[in-house]
VOBA-1610 file (N, C-alpha, C; in pm, whole numbers, padded with zeros to 5 digits, always signed):
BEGIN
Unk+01929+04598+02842Unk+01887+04551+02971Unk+01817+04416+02953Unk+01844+04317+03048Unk+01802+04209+03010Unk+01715+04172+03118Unk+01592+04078+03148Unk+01538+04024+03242Unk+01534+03858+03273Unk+01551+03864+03388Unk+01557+03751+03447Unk+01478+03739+03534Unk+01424+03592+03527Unk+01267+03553+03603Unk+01295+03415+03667Unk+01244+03385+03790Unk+01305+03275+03829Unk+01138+03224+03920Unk+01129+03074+03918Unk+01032+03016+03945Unk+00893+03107+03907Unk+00871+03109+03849Unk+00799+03212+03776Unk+00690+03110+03717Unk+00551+03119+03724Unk+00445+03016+03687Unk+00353+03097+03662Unk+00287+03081+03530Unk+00146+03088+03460Unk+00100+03059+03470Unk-00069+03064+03474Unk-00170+02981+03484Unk-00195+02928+03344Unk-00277+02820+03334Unk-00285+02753+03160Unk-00400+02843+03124Unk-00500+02952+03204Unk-00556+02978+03113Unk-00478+03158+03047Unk-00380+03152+03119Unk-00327+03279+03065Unk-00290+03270+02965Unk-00203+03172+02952Unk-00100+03124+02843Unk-00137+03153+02693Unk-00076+03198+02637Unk-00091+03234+02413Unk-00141+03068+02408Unk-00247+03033+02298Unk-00335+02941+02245Unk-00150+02909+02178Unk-00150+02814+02121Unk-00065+02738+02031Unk+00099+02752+02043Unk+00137+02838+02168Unk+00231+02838+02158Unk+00315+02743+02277Unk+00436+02701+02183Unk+00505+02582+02279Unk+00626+02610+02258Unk+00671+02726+02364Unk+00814+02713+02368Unk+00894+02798+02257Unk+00995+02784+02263Unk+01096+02832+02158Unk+01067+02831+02033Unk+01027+02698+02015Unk+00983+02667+01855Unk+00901+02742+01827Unk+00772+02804+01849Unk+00712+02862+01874Unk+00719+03051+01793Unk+00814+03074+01864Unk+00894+03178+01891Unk+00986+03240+01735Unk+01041+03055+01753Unk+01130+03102+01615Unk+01049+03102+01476Unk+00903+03009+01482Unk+00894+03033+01414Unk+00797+03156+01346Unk+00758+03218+01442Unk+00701+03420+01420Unk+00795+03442+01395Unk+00925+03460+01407Unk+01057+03529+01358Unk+01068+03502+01219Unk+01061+03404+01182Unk+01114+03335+01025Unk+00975+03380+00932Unk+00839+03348+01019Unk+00749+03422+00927Unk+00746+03583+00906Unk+00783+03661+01025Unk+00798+03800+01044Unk+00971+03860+00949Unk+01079+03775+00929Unk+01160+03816+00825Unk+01093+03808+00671Unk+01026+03705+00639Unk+00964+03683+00527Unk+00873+03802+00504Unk+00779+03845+00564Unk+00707+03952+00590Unk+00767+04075+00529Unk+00862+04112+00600Unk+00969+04234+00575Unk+00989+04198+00420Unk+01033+04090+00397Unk+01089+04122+00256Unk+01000+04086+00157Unk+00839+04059+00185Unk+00755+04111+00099Unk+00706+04288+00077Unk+00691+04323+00227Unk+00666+04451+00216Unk+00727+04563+00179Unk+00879+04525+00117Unk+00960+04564+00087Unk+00940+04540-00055Unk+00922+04462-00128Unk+00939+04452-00234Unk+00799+04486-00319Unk+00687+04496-00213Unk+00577+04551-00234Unk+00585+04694-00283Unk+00686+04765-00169Unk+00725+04923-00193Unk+00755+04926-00305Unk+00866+04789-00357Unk+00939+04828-00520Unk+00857+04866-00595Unk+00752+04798-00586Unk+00674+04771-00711Unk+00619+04893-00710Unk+00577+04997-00642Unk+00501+05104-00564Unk+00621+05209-00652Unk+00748+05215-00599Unk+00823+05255-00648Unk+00811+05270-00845Unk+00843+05191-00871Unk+00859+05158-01030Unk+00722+05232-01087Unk+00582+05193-01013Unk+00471+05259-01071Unk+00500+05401-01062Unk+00500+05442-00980Unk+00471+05574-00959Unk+00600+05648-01028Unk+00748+05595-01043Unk+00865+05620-01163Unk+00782+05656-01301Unk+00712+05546-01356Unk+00661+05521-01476Unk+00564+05638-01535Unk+00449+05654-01348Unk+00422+05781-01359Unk+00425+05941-01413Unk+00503+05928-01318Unk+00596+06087-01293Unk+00671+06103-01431Unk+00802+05966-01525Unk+00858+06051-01590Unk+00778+06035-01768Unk+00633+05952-01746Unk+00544+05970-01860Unk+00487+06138-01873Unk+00480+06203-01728Unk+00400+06318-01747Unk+00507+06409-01792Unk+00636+06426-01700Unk+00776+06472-01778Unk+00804+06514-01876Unk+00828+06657-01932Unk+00908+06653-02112Unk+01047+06745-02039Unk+01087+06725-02131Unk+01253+06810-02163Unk+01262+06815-02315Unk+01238+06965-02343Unk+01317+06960-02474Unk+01179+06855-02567Unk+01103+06925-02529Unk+00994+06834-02602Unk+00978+06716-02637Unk+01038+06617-02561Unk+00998+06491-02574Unk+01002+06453-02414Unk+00934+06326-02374Unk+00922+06281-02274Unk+01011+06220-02162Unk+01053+06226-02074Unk+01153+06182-02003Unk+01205+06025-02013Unk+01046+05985-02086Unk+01097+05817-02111Unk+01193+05759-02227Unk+01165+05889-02257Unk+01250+05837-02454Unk+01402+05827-02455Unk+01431+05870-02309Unk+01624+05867-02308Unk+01693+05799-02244Unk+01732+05743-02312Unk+01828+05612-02275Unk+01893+05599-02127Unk+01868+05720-02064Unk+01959+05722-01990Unk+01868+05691-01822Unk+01729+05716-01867Unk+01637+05702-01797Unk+01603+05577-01767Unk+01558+05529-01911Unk+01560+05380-01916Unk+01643+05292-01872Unk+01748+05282-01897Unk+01886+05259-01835Unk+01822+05257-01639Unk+01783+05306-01617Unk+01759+05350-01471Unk+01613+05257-01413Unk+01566+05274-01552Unk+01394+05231-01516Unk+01419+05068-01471Unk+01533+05022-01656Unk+01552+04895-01668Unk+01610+04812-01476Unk+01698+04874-01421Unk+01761+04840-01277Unk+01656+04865-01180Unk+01577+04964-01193Unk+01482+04937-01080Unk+01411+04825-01046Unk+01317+04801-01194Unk+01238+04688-01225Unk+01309+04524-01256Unk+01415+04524-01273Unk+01518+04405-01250Unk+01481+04355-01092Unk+01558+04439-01026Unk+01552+04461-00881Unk+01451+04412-00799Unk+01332+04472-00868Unk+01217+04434-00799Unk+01177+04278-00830Unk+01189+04264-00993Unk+01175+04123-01036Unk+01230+03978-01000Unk+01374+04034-00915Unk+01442+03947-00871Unk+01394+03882-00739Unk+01368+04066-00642Unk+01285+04087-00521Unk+01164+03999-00486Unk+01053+03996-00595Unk+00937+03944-00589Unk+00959+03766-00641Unk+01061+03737-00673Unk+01104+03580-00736Unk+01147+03529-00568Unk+01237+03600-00528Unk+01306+03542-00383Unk+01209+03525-00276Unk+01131+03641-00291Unk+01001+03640-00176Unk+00911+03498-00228Unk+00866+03494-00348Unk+00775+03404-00406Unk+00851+03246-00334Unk+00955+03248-00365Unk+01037+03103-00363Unk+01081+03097-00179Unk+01079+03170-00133Unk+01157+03168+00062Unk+00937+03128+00095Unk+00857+03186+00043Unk+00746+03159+00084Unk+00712+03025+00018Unk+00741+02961-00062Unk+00687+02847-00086Unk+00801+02732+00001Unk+00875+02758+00003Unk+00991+02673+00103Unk+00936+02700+00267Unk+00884+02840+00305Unk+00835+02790+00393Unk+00694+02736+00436Unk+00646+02762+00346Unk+00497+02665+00361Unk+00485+02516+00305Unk+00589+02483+00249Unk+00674+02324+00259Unk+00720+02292+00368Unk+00754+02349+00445Unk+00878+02329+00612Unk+00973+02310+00557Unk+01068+02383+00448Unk+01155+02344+00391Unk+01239+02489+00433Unk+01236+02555+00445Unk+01313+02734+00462Unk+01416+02731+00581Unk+01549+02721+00584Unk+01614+02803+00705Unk+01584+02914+00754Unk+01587+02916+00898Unk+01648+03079+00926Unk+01722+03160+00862Unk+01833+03099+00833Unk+01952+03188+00761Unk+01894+03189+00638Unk+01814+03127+00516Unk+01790+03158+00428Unk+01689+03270+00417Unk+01602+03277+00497Unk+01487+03354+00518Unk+01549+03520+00551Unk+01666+03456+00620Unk+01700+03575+00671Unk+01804+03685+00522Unk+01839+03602+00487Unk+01928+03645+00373Unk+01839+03736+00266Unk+01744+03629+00206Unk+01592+03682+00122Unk+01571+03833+00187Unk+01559+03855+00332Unk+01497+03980+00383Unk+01605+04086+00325Unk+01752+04044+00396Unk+01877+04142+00356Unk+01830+04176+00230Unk+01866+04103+00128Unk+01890+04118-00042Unk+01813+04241-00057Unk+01639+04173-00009Unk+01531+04286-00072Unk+01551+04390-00004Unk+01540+04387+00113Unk+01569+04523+00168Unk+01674+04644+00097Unk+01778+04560+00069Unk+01908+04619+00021Unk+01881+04691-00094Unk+01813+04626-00144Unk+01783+04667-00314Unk+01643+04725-00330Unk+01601+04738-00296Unk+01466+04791-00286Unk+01488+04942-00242Unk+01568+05058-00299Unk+01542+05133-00210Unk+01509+05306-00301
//
């Protein structure tokens, strides 16, 4: 459902402090995708700890869940993931506090981490 408003006037003291328009607009969007794909990659990291956790306390067969390759193997892709995660976030945030960041790049950064982060 969409709305439509016609001659429609604010007073200036109603009006949001700093905001002008579209620009405005787009740019809470581009900071609010960036957002997402920190808090996302925040989880990773959340993730991986609490992995590291759980399969240190772990035995099978009397040794620890960490000692098998097959785990590690698993640990190694999580923490890649995240490493990559927390590099893209690091670098889309310094491009945009340069004024240097697209939309579409910002927006891509969010996909990736999201994607992989899970």
């Amino acid at each position: 459902m969409q709305l439509y408003f016609q001659e429609v006037v604010i007073p200036a003291d109603r009006r949001l402090p700093g905001v002008n328009g579209f620009e405005s607009v787009a740019k809470l969007l581009a900071e609010s995708r960036l957002s997402v794909a920190w808090n996302a990659a925040g989880c990773g990291l959340g993730i991986y700890d609490n992995m590291i956790k759980y399969l240190s306390k772990r035995k099978q067969f009397g040794n620890s869940l960490l000692s098998y390759q097959l785990v590690q193997d698993k640990l190694v892709k999580v923490m890649g993931a995240v490493q990559a995660s927390l590099l893209m976030c690091y670098n889309a945030q310094r491009l945009l506090d340069n004024g240097e960041a697209t939309i579409g790049h910002l927006a891509m950064v969010k996909a990736w981490v999201t994607k992989h982060i899970r």
